[in-house]
C-alpha beads as a LAMMPS data file, in Angstrom:
LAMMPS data file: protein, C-alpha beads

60 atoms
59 bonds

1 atom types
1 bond types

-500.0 500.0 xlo xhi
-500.0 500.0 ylo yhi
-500.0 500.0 zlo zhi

Masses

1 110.0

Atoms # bond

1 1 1 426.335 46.381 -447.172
2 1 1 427.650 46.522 -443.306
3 1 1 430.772 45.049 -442.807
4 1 1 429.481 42.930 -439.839
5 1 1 426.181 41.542 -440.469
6 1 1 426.167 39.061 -438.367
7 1 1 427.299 35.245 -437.884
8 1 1 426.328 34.443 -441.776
9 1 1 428.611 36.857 -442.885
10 1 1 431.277 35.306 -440.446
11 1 1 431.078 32.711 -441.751
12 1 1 430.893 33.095 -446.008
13 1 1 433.659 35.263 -445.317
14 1 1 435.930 32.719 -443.128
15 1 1 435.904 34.365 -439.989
16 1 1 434.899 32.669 -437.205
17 1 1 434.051 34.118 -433.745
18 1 1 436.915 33.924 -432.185
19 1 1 439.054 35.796 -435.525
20 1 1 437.186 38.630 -434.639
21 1 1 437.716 38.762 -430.753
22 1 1 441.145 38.513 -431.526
23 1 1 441.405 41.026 -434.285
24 1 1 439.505 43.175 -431.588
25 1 1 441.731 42.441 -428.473
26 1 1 444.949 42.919 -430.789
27 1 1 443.576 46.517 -431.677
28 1 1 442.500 47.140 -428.359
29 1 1 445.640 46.533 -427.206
30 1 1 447.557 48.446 -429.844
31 1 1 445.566 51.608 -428.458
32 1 1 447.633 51.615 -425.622
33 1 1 451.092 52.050 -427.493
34 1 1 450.160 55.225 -428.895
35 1 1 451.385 58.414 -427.914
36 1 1 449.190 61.161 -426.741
37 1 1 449.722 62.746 -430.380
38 1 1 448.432 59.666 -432.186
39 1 1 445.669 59.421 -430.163
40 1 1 444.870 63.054 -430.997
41 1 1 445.005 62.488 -434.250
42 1 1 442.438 59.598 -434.134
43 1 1 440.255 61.631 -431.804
44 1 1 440.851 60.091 -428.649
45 1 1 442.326 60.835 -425.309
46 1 1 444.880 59.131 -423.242
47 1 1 441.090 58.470 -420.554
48 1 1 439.226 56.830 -423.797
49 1 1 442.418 54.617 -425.125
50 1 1 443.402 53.193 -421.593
51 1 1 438.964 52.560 -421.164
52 1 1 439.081 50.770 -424.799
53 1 1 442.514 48.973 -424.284
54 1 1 441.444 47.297 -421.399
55 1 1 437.800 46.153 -422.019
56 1 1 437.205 42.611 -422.294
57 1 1 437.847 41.295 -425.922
58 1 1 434.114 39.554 -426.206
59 1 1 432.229 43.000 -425.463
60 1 1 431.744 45.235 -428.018

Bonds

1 1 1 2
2 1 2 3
3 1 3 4
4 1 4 5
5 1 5 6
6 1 6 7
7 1 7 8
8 1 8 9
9 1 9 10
10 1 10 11
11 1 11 12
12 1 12 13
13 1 13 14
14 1 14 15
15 1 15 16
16 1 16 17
17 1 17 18
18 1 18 19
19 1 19 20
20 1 20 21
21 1 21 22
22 1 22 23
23 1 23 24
24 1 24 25
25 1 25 26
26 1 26 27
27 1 27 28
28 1 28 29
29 1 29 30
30 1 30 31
31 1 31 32
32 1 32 33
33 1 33 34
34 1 34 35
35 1 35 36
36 1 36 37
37 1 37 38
38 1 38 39
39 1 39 40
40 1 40 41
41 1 41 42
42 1 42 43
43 1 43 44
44 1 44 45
45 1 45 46
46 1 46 47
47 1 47 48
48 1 48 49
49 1 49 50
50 1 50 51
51 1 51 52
52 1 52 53
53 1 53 54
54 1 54 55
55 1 55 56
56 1 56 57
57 1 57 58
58 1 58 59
59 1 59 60
């Protein structure tokens, strides 16, 4: 089973909408505290954090 599938699971699970944009903006935003090694280690460069850090919470 997906972890998202959609607003039913939201929902049976307790998470409403707006959980997961913040869950999502909170991460995004911890993406920009990393050093360059962290990011490294998670595959990512300095470019891709800073693109994914500052994206709008509600797009995916």
């Amino acid at each position: 089973m997906a972890l998202f599938d959609g607003m039913t699971t939201w929902r049976r699970g307790g998470w409403s909408r707006w959980r997961w944009y913040l869950l999502r903006r909170r991460t995004r935003r911890e993406l920009l505290l990393l050093n360059d090694r962290q990011l490294a280690d998670i595959g990512l460069t300095r470019a891709d954090a800073w693109r994914e850090g500052y994206k709008p919470f509600w797009r995916e």
